[in-house]
N, C-alpha and C positions, 0 to 999 in steps of 0.2 A: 104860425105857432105862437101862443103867449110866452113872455120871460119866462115865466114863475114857471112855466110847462118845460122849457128849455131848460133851464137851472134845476129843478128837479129829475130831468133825464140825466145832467151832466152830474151832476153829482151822485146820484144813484147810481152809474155806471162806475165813476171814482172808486165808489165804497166796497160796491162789489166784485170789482175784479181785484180788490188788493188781500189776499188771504190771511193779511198780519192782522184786519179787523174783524173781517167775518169768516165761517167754518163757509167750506166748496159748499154749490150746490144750496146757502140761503138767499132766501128773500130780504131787504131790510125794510123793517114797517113803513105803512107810511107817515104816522106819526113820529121818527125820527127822522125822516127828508125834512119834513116839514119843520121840524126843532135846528136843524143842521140851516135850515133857508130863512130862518127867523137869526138866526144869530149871524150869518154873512150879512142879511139888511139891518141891521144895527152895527155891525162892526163898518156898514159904509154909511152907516146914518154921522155916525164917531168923525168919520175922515170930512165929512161933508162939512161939520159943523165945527170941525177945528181948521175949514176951510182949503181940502185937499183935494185934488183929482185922482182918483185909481186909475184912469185913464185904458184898464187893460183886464178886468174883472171876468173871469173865468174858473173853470171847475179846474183848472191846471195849477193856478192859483190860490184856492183853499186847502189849508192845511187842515187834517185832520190826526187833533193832537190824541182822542180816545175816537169811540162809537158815537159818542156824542158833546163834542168839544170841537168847534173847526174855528181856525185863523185864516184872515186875508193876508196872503203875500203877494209878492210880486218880485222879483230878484232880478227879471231883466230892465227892470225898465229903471233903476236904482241910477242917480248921479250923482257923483260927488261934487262938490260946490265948497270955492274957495272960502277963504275964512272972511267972515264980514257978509256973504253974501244970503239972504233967506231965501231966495228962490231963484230958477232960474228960466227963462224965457223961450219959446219954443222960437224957432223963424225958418222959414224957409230959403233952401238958396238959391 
């Protein structure tokens, strides 16, 4: 299956089953998937290019602040990192 096939499923599934966005029983067009899946690839265009890894990019992960407004989070995978430190390193044990 393509990404963009996958990420439009998951997310379309998101929209739909929360009734705080849309009334029971609607469709959401496809031209607002596809406005919802342009704005997550530029919100990871952003992390890319301020040199980040999302490491964990999923529909569980996209907030969606209206019908058509979504943010990338990520809440579990969040570290806190002593003072002095910019990043921190993965290792295995």
């Amino acid at each position: 299956m393509p990404k963009w096939l996958f990420l439009y499923n998951s997310i379309h599934l998101s929209i739909s089953s929360n009734p705080a966005y849309l009334p029971p029983a609607s469709d959401v067009p496809v031209h607002t998937i596809t406005e919802l899946m342009y704005q997550v690839a530029q919100g990871m265009a952003y992390l890319e290019s301020c040199k980040f890894v999302h490491r964990d990019l999923a529909a569980r992960n996209v907030l969606l602040v209206t019908r058509h407004f979504a943010k990338i989070s990520d809440f579990g995978m969040s570290k806190a990192l002593n003072f002095g430190n910019d990043y921190y390193r993965v290792t295995s044990d």
